[in-house]
Structures are given as C-alpha cells and as structure tokens.
C-alpha positions in Angstrom: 90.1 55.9 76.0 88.7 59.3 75.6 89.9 62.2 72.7 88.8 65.3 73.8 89.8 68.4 72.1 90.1 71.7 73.8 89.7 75.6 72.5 90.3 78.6 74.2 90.0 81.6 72.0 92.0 84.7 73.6 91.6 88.3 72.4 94.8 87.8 69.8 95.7 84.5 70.5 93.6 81.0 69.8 95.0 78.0 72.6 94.1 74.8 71.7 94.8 71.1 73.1 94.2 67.3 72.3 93.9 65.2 75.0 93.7 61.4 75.5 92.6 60.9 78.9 94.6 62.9 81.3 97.2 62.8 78.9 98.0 65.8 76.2 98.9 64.5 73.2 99.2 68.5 71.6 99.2 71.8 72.7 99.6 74.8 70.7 99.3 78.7 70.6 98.1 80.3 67.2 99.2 84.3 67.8 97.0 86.7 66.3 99.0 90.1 65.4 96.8 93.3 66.0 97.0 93.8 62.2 95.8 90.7 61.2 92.8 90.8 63.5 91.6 94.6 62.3 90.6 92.8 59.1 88.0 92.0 60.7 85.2 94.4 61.9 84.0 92.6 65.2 85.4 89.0 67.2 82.6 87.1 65.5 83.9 88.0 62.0 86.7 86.0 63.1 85.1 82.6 63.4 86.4 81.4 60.3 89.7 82.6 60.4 90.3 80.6 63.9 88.6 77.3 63.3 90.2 77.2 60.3 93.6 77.1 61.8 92.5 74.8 64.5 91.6 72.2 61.7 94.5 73.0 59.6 97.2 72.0 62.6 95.3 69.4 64.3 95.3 67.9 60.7 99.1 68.6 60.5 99.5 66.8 63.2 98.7 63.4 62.1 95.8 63.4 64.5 92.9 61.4 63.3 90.1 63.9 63.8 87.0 61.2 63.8 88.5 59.8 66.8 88.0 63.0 68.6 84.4 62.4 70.3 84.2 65.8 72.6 85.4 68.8 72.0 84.8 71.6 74.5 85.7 75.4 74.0 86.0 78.0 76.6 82.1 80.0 77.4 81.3 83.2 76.2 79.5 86.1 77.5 75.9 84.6 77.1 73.5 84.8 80.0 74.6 83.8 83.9 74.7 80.1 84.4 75.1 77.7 87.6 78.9 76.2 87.1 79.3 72.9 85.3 79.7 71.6 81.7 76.7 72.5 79.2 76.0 70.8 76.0 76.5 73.7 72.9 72.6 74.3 71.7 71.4 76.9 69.3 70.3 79.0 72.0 73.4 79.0 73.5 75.7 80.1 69.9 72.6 82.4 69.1 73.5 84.3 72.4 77.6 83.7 71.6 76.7 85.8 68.3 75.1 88.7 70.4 77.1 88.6 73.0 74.7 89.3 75.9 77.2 90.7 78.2 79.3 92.1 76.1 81.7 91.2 72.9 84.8 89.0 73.7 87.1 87.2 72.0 85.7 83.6 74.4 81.9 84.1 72.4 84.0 82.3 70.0 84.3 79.2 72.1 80.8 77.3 72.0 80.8 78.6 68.1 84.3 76.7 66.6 83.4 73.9 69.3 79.8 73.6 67.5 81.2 73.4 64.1 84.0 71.1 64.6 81.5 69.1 66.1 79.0 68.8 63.7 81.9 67.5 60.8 82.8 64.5 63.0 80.4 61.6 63.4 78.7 61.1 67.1 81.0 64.2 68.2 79.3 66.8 70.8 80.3 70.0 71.7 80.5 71.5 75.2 81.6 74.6 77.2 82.1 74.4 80.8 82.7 77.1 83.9 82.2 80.1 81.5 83.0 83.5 82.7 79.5 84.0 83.4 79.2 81.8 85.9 76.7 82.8 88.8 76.1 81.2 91.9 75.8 84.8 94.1 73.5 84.5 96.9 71.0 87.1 96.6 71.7 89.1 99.3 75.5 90.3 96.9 73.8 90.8 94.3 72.5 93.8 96.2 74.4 97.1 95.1 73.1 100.0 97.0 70.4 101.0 94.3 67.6 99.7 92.4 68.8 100.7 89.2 72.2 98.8 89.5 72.6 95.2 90.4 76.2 93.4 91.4 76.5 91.1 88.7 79.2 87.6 88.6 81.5 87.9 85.8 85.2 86.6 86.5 87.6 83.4 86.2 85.1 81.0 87.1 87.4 78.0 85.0 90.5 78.7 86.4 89.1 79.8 90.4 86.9 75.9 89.7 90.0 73.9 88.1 92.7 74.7 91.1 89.8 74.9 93.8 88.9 71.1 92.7 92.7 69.9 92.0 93.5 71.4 95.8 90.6 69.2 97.2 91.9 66.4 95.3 95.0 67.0 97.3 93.1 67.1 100.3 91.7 64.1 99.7 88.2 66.3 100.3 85.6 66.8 97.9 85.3 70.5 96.6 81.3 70.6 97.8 82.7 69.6 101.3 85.1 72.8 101.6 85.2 76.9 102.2 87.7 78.3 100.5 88.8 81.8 99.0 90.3 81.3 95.6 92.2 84.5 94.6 93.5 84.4 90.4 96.0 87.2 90.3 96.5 88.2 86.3 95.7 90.9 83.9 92.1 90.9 85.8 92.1 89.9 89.4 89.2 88.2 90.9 88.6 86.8 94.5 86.0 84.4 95.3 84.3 82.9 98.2 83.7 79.1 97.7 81.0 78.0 100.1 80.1 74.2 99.7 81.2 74.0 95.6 79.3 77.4 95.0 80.7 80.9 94.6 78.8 82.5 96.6 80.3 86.2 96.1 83.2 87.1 93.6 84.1 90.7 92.5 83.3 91.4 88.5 86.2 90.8 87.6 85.2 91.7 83.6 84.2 95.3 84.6 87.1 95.7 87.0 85.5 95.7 90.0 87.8 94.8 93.1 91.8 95.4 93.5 93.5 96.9 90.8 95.0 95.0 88.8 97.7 95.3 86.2 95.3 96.5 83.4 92.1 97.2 85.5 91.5 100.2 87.7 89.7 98.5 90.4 86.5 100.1 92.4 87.2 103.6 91.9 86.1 106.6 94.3 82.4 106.4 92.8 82.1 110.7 93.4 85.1 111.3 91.9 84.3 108.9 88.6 81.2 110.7 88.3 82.8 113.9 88.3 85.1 113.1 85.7 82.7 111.1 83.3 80.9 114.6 83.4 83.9 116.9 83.2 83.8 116.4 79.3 87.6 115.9 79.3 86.8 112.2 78.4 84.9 110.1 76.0 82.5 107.1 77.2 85.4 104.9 75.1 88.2 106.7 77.2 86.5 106.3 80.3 85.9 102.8 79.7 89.8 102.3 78.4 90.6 103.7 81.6 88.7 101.0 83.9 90.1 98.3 81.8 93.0 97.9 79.4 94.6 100.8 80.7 94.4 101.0 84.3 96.2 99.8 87.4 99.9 99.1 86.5 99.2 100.6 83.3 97.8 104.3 84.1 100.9 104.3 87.2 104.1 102.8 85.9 102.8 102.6 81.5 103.0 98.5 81.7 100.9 95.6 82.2 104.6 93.4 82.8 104.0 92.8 86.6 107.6 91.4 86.4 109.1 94.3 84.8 107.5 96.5 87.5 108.6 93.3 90.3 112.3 94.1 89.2 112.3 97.9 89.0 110.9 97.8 92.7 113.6 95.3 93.5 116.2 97.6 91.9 114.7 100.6 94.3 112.3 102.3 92.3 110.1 103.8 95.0 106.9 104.6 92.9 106.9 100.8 91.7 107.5 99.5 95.2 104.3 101.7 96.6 102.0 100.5 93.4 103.1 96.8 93.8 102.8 96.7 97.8 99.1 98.7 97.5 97.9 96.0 94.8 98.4 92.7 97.3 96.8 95.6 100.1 93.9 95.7 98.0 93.7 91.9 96.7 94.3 91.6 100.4 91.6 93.6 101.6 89.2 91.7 99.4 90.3 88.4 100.9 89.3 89.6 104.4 86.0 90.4 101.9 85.3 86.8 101.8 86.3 86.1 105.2 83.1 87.8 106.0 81.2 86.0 103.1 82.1 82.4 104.7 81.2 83.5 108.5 85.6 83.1 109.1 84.6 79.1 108.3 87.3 78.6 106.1 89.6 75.6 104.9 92.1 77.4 102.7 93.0 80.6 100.9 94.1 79.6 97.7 96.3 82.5 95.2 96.4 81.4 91.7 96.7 83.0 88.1 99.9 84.3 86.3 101.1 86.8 89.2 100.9 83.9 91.9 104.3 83.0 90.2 106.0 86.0 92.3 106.8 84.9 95.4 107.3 88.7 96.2 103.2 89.0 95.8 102.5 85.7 97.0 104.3 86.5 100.5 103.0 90.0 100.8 99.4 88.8 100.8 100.1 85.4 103.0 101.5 87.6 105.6 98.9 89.8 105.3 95.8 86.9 105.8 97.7 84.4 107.2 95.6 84.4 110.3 92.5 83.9 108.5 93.7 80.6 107.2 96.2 78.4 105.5 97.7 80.0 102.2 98.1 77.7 99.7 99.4 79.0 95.5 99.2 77.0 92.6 100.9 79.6 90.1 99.4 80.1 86.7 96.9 78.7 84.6 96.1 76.0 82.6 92.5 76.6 80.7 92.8 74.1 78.3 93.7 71.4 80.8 90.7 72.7 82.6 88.4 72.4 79.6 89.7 69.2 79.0 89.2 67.4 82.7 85.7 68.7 82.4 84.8 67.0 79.0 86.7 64.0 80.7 84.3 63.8 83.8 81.4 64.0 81.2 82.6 61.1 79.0 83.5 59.0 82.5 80.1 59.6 83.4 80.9 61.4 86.6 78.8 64.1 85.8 76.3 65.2 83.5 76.2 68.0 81.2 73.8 70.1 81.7 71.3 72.4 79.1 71.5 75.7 78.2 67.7 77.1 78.8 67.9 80.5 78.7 
C-alpha cells in the first residue's frame, strides 16, 4: 500500500489530497482571500504560508505523515519538458524560484513538494505533466517569423489524465490512439494527441486559440498592434486584456460561464451570440487538429469545468461530429491526476524521469 500526497497550488487557493492507492483518504481546499495574499510581494513569498497549512491539516487529520512515501505537486513554469513524472532536483526548484516562463502560483508545486519531502524519512518528491509540457513537432512551432516561435504552454495534466482514463475505457493504450482532447475552463486549450504525444496544442497560458471566459483568444494581429501603439493602454492593460479580463469578461463583465449559460437561456441576445461564437471558435480549433492527425482520429474528447454544460457540449458535438466520436468527461480532478501518476511510479509502471535542463 502506497501514501501518496498530492498539492496543487492555485493562484488563491492551495488543493491538496492523501491518497492510499486509488483510494482518497482526504481532500481539502485552503482559500486564499486577495487580502491575505497582497502580504506578500510575489507567489514565491508565499511558500511558507502554504506548506505550512498543508502540514498543519494533514497533521489535524490524524494522518501519520512518515507513512506518506511520495508526494507530488502540480509543475511550474520552468523550462519545456517531454510529458511524464520527474523527480524534484535543485535545478528544477532553482528554475520554480525564477520562473522561466513566467510567475504562477503552480512554481509553488515542486518547492512545498521538495520540503515536505525532505522532513520525512525515504520520502521523494515529484511533479508530473506540468503546464510546460512540450511534445510540438517542429514544423508548429513555426510562427510566421524568426523572431517569434509557437511555444506549448496549456493543460497538459488534465488533457493527459482524461486522455489516459478514456483509453482505459477503451480498453486501448493511450500511445496506441489519435485523439483531440479539448479542456474548456477559465483558459481553453485543444490538443492533438498523436501516438501519447501532443503534437500541436494552442498556448493556452498566453491565450492563444478560442476565447475563452477570461482570455481573449488570437486577436486580429493588425489591429492589436495598432492599439498597443495608440498610447491609450499600458503594457499591464494590454496584457490584462488578453488574459484575466478578456472573452466573457471584456463582452458580458463575468467569468461565470453559467451565469452567462442562463441569461442566454432567459433570452439575452448579446449572451446567446458570445456563448454560441465561443464553441464556433473552440470548434474551429478542433477541425485545427483534424488537420494535425491527417483526419486519423479515434475520438474527440471535451473536458474541463465548462464540459459540464450540456448547452456547450452539444453545440460543439454537432458542430465536429463528423470528424469523430465526441466523448465529455466534465471537470477536473488535478489532484487525482497528480496522485495516479506518483502511483504508477511507486507500482513500477513507469519511471520518473530527470530534470536536466
């Protein structure tokens, strides 16, 4: 029997999970209010403020911490990696702490997993599927220019997780399927699984692709440029306006995709048009991938929190049906993800890999 405990640091919440096995023996969500966090000048000056609160309960709990032998927290934005689990080195927390790709509230994932680590005898700390995962073929990383390159940033955890749980279904392997894995939340990214590798995703980070309920999506590139020159706007508006404050939030002023679900429902004509040209878009992107897998494809998969609205979920299936089988598996479950991973290291079903960059 396996303990494996599981940390997913969110920008104001921390999500954490002991498992035994398959089985999760705790799960709990430590909120973070805005005010608490601007204590703190930056995400990493946080570190001891969260692992201190993942101790604290998982002590309150009556769990015996030295039986816990892996504990695996959500990767940061260090340098690309090939998918899989990777044991936590220095080079990898040194990275965390700069935050290669940019400052995020997961950095703080291989750091708490690293410390907890090191207080328990023969523990190890891992990270697995981090946002940075990149498995592009080189011919998408291709943008157009030589200045600008197409970079992989985007639910790699989630799109792996339900892509792997779907084969399991199957009763395939994920390395013997194509798929198109689509997670529909705050950020939206679609990816084409060819074989177990992603071989083109949108950057779902900088909010490339559909709109989204917070992200702006590709915009028209002429008109952007026009506007970031205008000197109406700030490089921190600009950058506001691509993501945190875009899609559903620049047309109807909320991120709620049910809210704006039910005020289409109730005849709202502005929300209808913004919710029907989101699944275009998402849609659009799908046919995207199509192209990506050469129309070989064993499934189109819609996951993430918005999969839960059948409203979306039926727009898009009608929409690339034809392609291939729609499947949705609504929602998310990182820690569980997190967790299986460690689990497959500790079975011996894999093996983790090293951090070398």
């Amino acid at each position: 029997m396996y303990k494996i405990l599981a940390i997913n640091p969110g920008s104001t919440s921390t999500k954490f999970a002991v498992y035994s096995d398959e089985e999760c023996i705790l799960k709990k969500t430590l909120r973070h209010p805005m005010p608490e966090l601007l204590r703190y000048k930056d995400v990493i000056s946080q570190f001891d403020f969260r692992k201190g609160l993942i101790i604290d309960a998982v002590i309150e709990e009556g769990i015996n911490v030295d039986e816990i032998k892996y504990i695996i927290g959500r990767g940061g934005l260090t340098y690309p990696l090939e998918s899989g689990v990777y044991l936590v080195n220095h080079r990898m927390l040194e990275h965390a702490r700069m935050g290669i790709y940019g400052q995020h509230a997961s950095n703080l994932g291989p750091l708490i997993a690293d410390f907890i680590a090191l207080q328990i005898p023969f523990a190890k700390a891992y990270i697995a599927d981090p946002v940075v995962t990149d498995e592009m073929e080189d011919v998408a990383r291709i943008a157009g220019h030589p200045n600008f390159e197409r970079r992989s940033i985007f639910h790699a955890l989630n799109q792996k997780a339900v892509a792997r749980r779907h084969a399991a279904l199957s009763n395939k392997k994920y390395e013997e399927l194509n798929l198109i894995v689509v997670h529909l939340g705050g950020g939206i990214s679609v990816g084409a699984h060819k074989k177990g590798r992603v071989a083109d995703v949108n950057n779902a980070f900088d909010g490339e692709g559909p709109f989204s309920p917070e992200r702006s999506g590709t915009l028209p590139v002429g008109q952007l440029i026009e506007l970031c020159f205008s000197g109406k706007y700030s490089k921190e508006q600009v950058t506001r306006m691509n993501v945190g404050e875009g899609g559903y939030v620049a047309y109807l002023g909320t991120n709620h995709a049910a809210d704006v679900e039910q005020a289409a429902k109730n005849g709202d004509k502005k929300a209808q048009s913004i919710q029907e040209a989101l699944c275009y878009q998402v849609s659009k992107m799908i046919g995207e991938m199509a192209v990506v897998l050469e129309g070989k494809i064993d499934g189109i998969i819609l996951t993430g929190g918005l999969a839960f609205s059948q409203t979306i979920t039926r727009n898009i299936g009608g929409k690339v049906s034809f392609l291939s089988e729609v499947f949705v598996y609504p929602g998310e479950d990182e820690l569980e993800a997190l967790a299986m991973n460690a689990l497959r290291v500790a079975r011996g079903e894999i093996q983790a890999k090293t951090y070398d960059k």
